[in-house]
C-alpha positions in Angstrom: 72.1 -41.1 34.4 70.9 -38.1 36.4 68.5 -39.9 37.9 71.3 -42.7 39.4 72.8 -39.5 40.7 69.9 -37.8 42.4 69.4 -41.4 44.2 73.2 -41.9 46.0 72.2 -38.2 46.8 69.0 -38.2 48.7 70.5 -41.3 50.1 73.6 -38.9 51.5 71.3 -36.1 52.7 68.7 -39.0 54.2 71.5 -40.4 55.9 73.0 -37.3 57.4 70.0 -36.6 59.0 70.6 -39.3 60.7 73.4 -39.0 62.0 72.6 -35.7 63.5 70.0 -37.4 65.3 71.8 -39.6 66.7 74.2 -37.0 67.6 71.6 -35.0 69.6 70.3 -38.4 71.1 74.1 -39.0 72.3 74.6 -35.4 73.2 71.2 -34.9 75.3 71.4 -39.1 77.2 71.9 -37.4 80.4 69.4 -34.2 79.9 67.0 -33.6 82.2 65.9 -30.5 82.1 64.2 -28.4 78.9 65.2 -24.9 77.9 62.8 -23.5 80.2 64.7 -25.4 83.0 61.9 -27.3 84.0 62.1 -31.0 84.6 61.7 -32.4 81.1 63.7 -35.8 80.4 64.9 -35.6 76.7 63.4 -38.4 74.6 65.5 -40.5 72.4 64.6 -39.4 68.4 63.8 -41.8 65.5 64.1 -41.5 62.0 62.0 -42.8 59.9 62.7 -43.2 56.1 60.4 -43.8 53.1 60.9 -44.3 49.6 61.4 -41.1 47.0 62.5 -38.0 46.9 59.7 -35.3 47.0 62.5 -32.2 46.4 62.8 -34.0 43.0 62.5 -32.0 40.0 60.8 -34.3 37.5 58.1 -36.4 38.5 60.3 -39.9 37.7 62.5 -38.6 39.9 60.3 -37.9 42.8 60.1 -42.0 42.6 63.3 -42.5 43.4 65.9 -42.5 46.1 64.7 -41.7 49.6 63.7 -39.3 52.5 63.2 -38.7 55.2 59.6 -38.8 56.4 59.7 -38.3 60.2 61.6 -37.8 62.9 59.2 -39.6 66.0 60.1 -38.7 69.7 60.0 -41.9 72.0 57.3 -41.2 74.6 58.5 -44.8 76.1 62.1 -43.7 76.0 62.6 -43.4 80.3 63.6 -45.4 82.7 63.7 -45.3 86.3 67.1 -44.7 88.1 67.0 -44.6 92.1 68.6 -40.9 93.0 67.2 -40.1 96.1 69.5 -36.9 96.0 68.4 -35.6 93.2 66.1 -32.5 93.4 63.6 -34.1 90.5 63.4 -37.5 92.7 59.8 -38.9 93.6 58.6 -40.0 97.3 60.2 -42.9 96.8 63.8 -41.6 95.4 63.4 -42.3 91.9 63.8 -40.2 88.9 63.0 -40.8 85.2 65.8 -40.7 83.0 66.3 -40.7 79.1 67.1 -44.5 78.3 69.3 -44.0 75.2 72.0 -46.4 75.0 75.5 -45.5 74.2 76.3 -48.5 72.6 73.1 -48.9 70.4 73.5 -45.5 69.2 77.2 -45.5 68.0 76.2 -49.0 66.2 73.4 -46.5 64.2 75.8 -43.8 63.8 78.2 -46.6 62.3 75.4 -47.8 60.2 74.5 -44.5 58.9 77.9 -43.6 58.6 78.6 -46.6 56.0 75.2 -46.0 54.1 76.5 -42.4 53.7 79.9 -43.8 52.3 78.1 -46.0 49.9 76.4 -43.6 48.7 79.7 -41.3 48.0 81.1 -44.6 46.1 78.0 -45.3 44.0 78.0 -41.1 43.3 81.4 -41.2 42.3 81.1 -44.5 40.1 78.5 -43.0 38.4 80.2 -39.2 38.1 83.2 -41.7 36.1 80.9 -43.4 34.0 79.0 -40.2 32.6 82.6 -38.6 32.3 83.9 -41.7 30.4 80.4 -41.4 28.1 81.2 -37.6 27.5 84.6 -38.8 26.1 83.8 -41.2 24.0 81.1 -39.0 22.3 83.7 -36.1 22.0 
């Protein structure tokens, strides 16, 4: 039963992770500039999942569930918008921009956002079945 558990689990914190990504790609679509100040066009982030759970405590259940195994930067992620007054603008008035789209990125927020709730459901099916097993052995 613990196991069931520790999968709707790493499946909550997987898909959290997420969602904060694509809250930071959302949050940083118009960025162009690093910390530094310098002209650095934020690249939209990916996450990439893969089966287990290394944090685990028995070996079965590092089999199990799922994780996060990377979060890849889009090199390709620019695109070119004419701005010939902008101070970051080529010869030829162009500037790269971030291309993250807005709508594509609240569709994978709402995608996460219903994998996350799954997971709550099957959590809390399973929390009522092991209570419903502790009463019937009391």
């Amino acid at each position: 039963m613990w196991g069931s558990l520790d999968i709707s689990t790493s499946g909550m914190i997987a898909q959290r992770t997420r969602l904060d990504v694509i809250a930071a790609n959302l949050a940083n679509r118009d960025t162009l500039v690093n910390a530094k100040g310098e002209y650095d066009p934020f690249r939209k982030r990916i996450v990439h999942f893969a089966v287990g759970d290394p944090g685990a405590v028995s070996p079965a259940g590092r089999r199990l569930g799922v994780h996060v195994a990377a979060i890849e930067i889009d090199e390709s992620a620019l695109r070119r918008k004419h701005d010939p007054d902008s101070p970051f603008a080529d010869a030829d008035g162009y500037v790269d921009v971030p291309d993250i789209d807005g709508v594509t990125e609240q569709v994978n927020a709402m995608a996460a956002a219903r994998a996350y709730e799954a997971n709550v459901v099957a959590a809390e099916a399973i929390k009522s079945t092991m209570a419903q097993a502790l009463r019937l052995l009391a």
